[in-house]
C-alpha positions as CSV (number, residue, x, y, z in Angstrom):
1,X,-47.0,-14.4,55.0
2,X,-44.9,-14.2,51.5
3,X,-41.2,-14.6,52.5
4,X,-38.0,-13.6,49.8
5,X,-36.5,-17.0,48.2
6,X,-32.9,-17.8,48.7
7,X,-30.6,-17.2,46.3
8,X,-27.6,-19.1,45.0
9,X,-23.8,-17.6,44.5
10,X,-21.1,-19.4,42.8
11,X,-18.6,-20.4,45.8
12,X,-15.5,-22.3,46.7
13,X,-15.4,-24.1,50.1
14,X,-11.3,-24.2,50.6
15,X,-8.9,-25.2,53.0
16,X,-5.4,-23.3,52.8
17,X,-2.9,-23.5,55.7
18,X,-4.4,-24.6,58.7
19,X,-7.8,-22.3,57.9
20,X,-11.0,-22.8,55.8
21,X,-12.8,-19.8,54.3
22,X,-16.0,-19.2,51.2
23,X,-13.8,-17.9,48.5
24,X,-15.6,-16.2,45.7
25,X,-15.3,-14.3,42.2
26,X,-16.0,-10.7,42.6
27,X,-18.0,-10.8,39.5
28,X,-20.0,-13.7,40.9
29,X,-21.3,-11.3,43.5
30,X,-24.5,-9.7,43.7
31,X,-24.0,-6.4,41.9
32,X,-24.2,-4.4,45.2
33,X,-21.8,-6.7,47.0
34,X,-19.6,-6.2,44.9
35,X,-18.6,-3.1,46.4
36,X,-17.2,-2.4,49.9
37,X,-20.2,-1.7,52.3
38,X,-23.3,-2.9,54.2
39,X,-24.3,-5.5,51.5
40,X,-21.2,-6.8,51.2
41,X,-20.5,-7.5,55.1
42,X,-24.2,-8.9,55.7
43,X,-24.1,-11.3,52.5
44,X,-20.9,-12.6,54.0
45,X,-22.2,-12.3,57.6
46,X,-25.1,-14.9,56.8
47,X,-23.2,-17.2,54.4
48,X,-20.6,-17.6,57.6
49,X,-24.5,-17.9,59.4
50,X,-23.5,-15.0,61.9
51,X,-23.6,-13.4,64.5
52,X,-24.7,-16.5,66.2
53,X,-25.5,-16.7,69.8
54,X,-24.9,-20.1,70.2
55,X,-21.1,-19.5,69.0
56,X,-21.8,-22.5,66.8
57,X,-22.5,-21.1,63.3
58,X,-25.1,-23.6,62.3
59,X,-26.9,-22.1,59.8
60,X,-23.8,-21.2,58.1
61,X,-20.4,-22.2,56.2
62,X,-18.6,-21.0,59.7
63,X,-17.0,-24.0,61.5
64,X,-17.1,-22.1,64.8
65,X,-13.1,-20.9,65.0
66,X,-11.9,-18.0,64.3
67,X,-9.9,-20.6,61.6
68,X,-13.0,-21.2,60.2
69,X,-15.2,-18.3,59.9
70,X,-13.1,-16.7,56.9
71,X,-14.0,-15.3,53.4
72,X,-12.2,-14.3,50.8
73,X,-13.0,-12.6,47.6
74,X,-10.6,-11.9,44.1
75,X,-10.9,-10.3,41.1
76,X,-7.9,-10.2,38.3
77,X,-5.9,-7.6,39.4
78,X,-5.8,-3.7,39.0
79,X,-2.4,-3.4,39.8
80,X,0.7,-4.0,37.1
81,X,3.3,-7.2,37.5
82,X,-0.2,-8.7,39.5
83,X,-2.8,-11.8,38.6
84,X,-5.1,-11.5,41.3
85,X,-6.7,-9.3,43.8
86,X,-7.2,-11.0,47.2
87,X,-9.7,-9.4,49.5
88,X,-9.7,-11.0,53.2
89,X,-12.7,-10.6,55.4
90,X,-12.5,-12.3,59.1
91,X,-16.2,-13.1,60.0
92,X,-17.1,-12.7,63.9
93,X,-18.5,-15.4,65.2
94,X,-20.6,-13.6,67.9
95,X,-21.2,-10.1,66.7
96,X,-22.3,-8.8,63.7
97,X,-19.0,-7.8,62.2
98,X,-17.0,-8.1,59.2
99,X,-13.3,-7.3,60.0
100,X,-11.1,-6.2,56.8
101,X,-7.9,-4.6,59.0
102,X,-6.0,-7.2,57.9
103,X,-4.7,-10.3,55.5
104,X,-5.1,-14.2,56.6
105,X,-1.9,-15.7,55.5
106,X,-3.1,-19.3,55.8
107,X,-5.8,-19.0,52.9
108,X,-3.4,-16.8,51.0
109,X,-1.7,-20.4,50.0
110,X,-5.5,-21.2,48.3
111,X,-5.7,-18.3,46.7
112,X,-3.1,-19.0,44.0
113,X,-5.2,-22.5,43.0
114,X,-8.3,-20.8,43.0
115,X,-7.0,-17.8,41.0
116,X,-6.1,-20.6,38.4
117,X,-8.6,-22.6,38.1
118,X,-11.2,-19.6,37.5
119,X,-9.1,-18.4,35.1
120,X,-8.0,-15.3,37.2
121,X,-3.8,-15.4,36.1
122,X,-3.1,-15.5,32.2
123,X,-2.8,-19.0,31.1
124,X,0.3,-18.3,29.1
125,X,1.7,-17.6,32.4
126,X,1.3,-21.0,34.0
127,X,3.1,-23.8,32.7
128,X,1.4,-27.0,31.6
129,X,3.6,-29.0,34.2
130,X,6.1,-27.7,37.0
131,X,5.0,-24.6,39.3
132,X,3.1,-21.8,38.4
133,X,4.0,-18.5,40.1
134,X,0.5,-16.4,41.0
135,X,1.4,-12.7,41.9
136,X,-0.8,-11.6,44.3
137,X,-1.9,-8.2,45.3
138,X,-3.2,-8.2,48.9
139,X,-5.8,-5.6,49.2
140,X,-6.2,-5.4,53.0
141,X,-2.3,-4.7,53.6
142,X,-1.7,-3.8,50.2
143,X,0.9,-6.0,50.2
144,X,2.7,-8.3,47.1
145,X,2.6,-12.7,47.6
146,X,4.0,-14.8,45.4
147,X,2.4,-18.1,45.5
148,X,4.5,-21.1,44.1
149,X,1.2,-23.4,42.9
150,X,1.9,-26.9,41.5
151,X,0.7,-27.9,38.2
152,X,-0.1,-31.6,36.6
153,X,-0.9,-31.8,32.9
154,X,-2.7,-28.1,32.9
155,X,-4.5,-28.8,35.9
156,X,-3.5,-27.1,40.2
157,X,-2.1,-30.3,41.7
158,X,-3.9,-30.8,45.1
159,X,-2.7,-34.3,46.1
160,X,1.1,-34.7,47.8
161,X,3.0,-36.1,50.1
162,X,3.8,-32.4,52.1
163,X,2.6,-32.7,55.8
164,X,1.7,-29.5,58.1
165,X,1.0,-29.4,61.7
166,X,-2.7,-28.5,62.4
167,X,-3.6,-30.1,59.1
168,X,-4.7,-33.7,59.2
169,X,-3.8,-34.9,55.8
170,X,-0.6,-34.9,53.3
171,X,-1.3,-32.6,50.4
172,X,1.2,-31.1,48.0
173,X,3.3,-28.2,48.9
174,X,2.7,-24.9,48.1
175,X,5.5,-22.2,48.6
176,X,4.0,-18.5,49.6
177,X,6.5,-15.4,50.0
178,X,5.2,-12.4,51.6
179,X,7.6,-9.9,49.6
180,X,8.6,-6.3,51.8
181,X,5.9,-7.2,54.1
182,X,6.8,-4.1,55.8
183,X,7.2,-0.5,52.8
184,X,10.2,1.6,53.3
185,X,7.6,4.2,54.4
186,X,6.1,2.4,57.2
187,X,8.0,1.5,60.6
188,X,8.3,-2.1,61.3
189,X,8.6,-0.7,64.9
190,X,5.9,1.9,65.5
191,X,6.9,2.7,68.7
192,X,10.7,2.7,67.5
193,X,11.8,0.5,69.9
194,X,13.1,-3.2,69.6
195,X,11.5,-3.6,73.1
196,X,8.9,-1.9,75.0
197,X,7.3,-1.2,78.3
198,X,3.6,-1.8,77.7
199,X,1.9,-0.5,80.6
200,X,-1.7,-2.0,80.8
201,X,-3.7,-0.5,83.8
202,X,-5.1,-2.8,86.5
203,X,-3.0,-5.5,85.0
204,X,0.5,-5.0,84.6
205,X,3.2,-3.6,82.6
206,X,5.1,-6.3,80.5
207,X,7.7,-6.0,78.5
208,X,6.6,-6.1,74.3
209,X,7.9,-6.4,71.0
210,X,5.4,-4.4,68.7
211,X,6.0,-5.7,65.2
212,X,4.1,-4.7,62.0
213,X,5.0,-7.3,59.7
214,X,2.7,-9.9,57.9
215,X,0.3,-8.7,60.6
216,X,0.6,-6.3,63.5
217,X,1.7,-8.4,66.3
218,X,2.2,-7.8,70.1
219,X,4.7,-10.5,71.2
220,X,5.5,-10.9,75.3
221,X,7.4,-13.5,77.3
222,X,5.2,-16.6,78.5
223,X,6.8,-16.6,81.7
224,X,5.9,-12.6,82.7
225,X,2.1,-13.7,82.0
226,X,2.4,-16.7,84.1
227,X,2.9,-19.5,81.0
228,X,5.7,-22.2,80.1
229,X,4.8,-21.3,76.6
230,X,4.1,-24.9,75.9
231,X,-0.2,-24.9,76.4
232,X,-2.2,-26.0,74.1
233,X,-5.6,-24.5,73.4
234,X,-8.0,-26.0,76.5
235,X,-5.5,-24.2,79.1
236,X,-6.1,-20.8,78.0
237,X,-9.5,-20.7,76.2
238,X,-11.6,-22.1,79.0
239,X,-10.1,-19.7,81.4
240,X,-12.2,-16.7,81.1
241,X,-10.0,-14.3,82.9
242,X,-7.3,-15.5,80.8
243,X,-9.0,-14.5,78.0
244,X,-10.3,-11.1,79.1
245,X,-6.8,-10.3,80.5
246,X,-5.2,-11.1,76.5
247,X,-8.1,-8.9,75.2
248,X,-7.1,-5.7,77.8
249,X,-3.5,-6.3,76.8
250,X,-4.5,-6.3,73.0
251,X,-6.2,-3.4,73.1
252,X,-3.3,-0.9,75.2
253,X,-0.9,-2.7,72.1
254,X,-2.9,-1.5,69.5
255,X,-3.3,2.0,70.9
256,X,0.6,1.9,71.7
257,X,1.2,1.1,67.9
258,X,-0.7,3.6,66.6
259,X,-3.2,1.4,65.9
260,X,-6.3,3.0,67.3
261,X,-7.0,6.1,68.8
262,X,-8.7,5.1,72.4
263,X,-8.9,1.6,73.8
264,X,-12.4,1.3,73.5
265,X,-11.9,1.2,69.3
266,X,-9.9,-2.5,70.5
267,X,-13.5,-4.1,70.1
268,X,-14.3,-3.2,66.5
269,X,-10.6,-4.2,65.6
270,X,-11.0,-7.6,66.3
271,X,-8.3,-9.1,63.9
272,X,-5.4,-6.7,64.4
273,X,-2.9,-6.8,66.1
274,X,-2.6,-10.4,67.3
275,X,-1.2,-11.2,70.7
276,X,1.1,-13.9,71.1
277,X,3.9,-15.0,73.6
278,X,7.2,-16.7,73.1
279,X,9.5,-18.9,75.2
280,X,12.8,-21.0,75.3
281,X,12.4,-23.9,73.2
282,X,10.7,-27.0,75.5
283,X,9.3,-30.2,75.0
284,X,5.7,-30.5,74.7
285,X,2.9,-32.9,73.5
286,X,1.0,-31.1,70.5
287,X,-2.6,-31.9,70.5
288,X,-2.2,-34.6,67.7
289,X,-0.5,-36.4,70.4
290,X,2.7,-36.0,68.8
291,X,5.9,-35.5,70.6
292,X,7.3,-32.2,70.1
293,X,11.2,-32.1,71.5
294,X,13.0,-29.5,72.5
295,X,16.2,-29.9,70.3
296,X,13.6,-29.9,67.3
297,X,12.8,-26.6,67.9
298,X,14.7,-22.8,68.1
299,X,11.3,-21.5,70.1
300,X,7.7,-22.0,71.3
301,X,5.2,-19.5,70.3
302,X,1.4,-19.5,71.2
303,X,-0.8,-16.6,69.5
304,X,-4.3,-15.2,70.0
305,X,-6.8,-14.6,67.6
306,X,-10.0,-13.2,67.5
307,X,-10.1,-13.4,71.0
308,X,-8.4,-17.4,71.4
309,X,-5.7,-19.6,71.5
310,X,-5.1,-20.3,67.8
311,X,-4.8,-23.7,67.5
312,X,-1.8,-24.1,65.4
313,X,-0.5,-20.8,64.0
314,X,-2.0,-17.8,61.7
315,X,0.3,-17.6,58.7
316,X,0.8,-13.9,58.9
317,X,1.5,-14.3,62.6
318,X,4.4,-16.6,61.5
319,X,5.7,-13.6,59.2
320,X,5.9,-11.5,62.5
321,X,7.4,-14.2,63.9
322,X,10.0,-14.9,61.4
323,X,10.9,-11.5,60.8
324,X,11.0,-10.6,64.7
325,X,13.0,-14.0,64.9
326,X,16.0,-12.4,62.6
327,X,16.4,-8.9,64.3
328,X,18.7,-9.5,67.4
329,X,17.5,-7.7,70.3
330,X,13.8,-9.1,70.0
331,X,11.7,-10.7,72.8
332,X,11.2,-13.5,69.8
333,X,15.3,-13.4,68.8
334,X,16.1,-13.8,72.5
335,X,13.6,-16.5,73.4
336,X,15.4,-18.6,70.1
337,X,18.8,-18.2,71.9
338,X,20.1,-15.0,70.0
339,X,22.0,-14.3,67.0
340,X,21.8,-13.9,63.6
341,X,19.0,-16.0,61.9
342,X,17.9,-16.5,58.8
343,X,15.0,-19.1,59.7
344,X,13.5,-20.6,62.9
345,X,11.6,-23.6,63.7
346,X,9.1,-22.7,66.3
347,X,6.4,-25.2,68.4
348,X,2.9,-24.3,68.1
349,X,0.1,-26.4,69.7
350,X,-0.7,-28.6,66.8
351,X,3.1,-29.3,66.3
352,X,6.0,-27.1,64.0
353,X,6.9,-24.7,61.8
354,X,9.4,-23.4,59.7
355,X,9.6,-19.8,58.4
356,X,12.5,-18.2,57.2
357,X,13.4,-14.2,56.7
358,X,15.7,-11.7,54.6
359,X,16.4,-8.7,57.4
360,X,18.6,-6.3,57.0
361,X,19.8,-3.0,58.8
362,X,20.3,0.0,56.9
363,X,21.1,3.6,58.4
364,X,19.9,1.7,62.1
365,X,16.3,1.0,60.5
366,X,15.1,-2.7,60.0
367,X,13.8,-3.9,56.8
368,X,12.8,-7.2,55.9
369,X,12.7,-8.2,51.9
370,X,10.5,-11.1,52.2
371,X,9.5,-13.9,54.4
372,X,8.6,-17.1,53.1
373,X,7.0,-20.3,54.6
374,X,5.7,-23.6,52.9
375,X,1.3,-24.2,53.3
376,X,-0.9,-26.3,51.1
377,X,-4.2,-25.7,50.2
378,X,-7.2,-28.0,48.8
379,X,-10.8,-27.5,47.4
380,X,-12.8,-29.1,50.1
381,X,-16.6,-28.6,47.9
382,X,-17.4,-26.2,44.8
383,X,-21.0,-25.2,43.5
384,X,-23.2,-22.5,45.3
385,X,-24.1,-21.3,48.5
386,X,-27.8,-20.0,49.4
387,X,-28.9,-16.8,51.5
388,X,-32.3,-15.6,51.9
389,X,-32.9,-12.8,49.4
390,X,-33.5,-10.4,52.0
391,X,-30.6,-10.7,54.4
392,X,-28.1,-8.0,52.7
C-alpha cells in the first residue's frame, strides 16, 4: 500500500526562559497552515508528535512538559511601532488540542533573537554592537513586549555569563517588558475585588486573588490547601487527587473571571487561567539542590500549568505575580509581608526570581504600566522538521 512522503518545514528548535518550543516563519508554512484552523493545529499537533498516549511525545519535538510541548509562529508585524508578530500555541500532551488562549512569556525572550536573525525587525533598527530593542506584538493577548536582545559584531549574542533558575547553563541576558499588560478597557480584577471567596463545590471555598495580567491567574494561600508553599514538583504531581482537586479549582476560577461560560468549557481551556499558591517567604532546597533561604526571598510561589507543578515558573505567571505583588491588599502582597513594592524576589522550585512592576491607582482602579523581568534564550538546533504529508 502507497503511503504520502514526509515533508520538511524550515524550523528553529529554541530554548527561551525556562521552556523550549518549534518556532517557525509564517511564510515557511504550508500555504494552508498558514492560516488559523484545522491544518494549522494538526501540523503542529504532529510536529509536537501528539496526542500521545504514552505522555511521552516520542515521535515528536515535545519533551513531555507542558515546558516543552510549545510552538510558536511570527511574521513581521501588521501593527505600526511593531517588528514582529508572535503567535503562541500550547500543544497538549495527551489530547488532541492546540491551545491559543494565551501568551508563553518564557519563549517570548527567544522570540526577539529569532525575529533577528530571519530578518523579521528592520536591520537599520538593530545596532551592530550593544542591544537591539524587538517590539513585539503578541497576538494571543494582543499585547505589546519589548525585548532587550544583545548584539556582537551584527550577530544575536547567545553566550553570557547571566544564570536563571530552572535553566542549567549561563547564557547572556535578555531584558523582556510586558508593557500595559492589562488595557484601560479591561479589569485587572474581573470580579472587582482585591480578594475573593471562590466557592468550589465538593471541595471548599478558599479565599482567591483573580488577576488578569501577563496571564489570567488564580492565586490562593498554600496553607488553606494544605501546603507550606515550599514543594517541589514530585509532591504534587504524583498525587493524583492533588492534581484533580487544582483542576476543579481552575475551572470554578475561570468561570468566576468571566472566563468561560459553564465549568465543563475548563477542559478545552487548558492554558488559562493558571493556578498557583503563595506563602511567607521560607527556606527550602530547590530541586538543583541549591539552598534557597528565607531572607533571600520576599515570597514563595508554586504554579500549575497545563494540569502540573511547573517546574520553575511560567514567565507570564511571574507578570501576575509581580503586578499582584505591588497592589496592597493582595493574597500575593500580603504573603511578601505588605506594602508598597516595586519588585519582589519570589522561590520557585528550581530556585529564584526577580520581577519588578509599575502599579498605580487612579480614580480606585489598578493599572499596571509594565512589568519587566530578565530571561535568556538560545538556539538549541536549526534546519527542518518532517511530518507525514497526510497528517494535516
Amino acid at each position: 500500500m502507497a503511503h504520502v512522503p514526509q515533508i520538511k518545514i524550515p524550523a528553529t528548535y529554541m530554548r527561551g526562559g525556562t521552556s523550549k518550543g518549534v518556532f517557525f516563519s509564517l511564510s515557511d508554512l504550508p500555504e494552508r497552515a498558514q492560516v488559523p484552523g484545522e491544518a494549522r493545529d494538526k501540523l503542529l499537533l504532529r510536529v509536537i508528535g501528539s496526542p500521545d498516549p504514552y505522555g511521552k511525545q516520542t515521535d515528536g519535538m515535545g519533551g513531555a512538559t507542558s515546558s516543552t510541548s510549545k510552538t510558536v509562529i511570527l511574521a513581521k508585524s501588521e501593527q505600526p511601532d511593531h517588528d514582529v508578530d508572535y503567535l503562541f500555541g500550547q500543544v497538549s500532551i495527551d489530547k488532541p488540542f492546540v491551545d491559543w488562549s494565551g501568551n508563553c512569556g518564557n519563549l517570548t525572550a527567544a522570540v526577539g533573537a529569532f525575529a533577528i536573525s530571519k530578518g523579521l525587525v528592520d536591520p537599520a533598527r538593530i545596532p551592530e554592537n550593544g542591544v537591539g530593542t524587538v517590539r513585539i506584538w503578541q497576538k494571543n493577548i494582543e499585547k505589546t513586549i519589548v525585548a532587550q536582545v544583545p548584539m556582537t559584531n551584527g550577530e544575536v549574542q547567545e553566550t553570557g555569563d547571566f544564570e536563571l533558575d530552572g535553566v542549567t547553563f549561563p547564557a547572556a541576558e535578555v531584558q523582556v517588558e510586558f508593557m500595559s499588560p492589562v488595557d484601560a478597557s479591561e479589569a485587572m480584577f474581573p470580579t472587582g475585588n482585591l480578594v475573593d471567596d471562590l466557592e468550589v463545590p465538593g471541595i471548599g471555598t478558599f479565599k482567591a486573588t483573580m488577576i488578569n495580567a501577563g496571564i489570567p491567574t488564580v492565586f490562593l494561600n498554600a496553607d488553606a490547601l494544605g501546603y507550606t508553599g515550599t514543594e517541589l514538583q514530585e509532591a504534587i504531581n504524583g498525587d493524583a487527587v492533588a492534581l484533580e482537586r487544582f483542576e476543579t479549582i481552575r475551572a470554578y476560577g475561570a468561570l468566576k473571571m468571566g472566563l468561560i461560560g459553564s465549568v465543563e468549557e475548563a477542559a478545552g481551556r487548558q492554558h488559562t487561567p493558571k493556578v498557583a499558591f503563595v506563602s511567607p517567604a521560607k527556606g527550602y532546597t530547590a530541586s538543583s539542590g541549591k539552598a534557597i533561604e528565607a531572607d533571600a526571598i520576599d515570597l514563595n510561589v508554586r504554579a500549575l500549568s497545563m494540569g502540573k507543578l511547573h517546574h520553575a515558573m511560567m514567565g507570564t505567571a511571574a507578570v501576575a505575580i509581580g503586578t499582584a505583588a505591588a497592589i496592597p491588599g493582595t493574597l500575593v502582597n500580603a504573603a511578601a509581608g505588605g506594602g508598597d513594592r516595586a519588585s519582589v524576589v519570589f522561590g520557585h522550585p528550581s530556585g529564584t526570581l526577580k520581577v519588578g512592576a509599575e502599579a498605580l491607582q487612579e480614580g480606585g482602579q489598578w493599572t499596571v504600566n509594565k512589568v519587566v523581568m530578565s530571561r535568556s534564550a538560545r538556539v538549541l538546533m536549526e534546519g527542518w522538521v518532517r511530518v507525514p504529508g497526510d497528517s494535516f
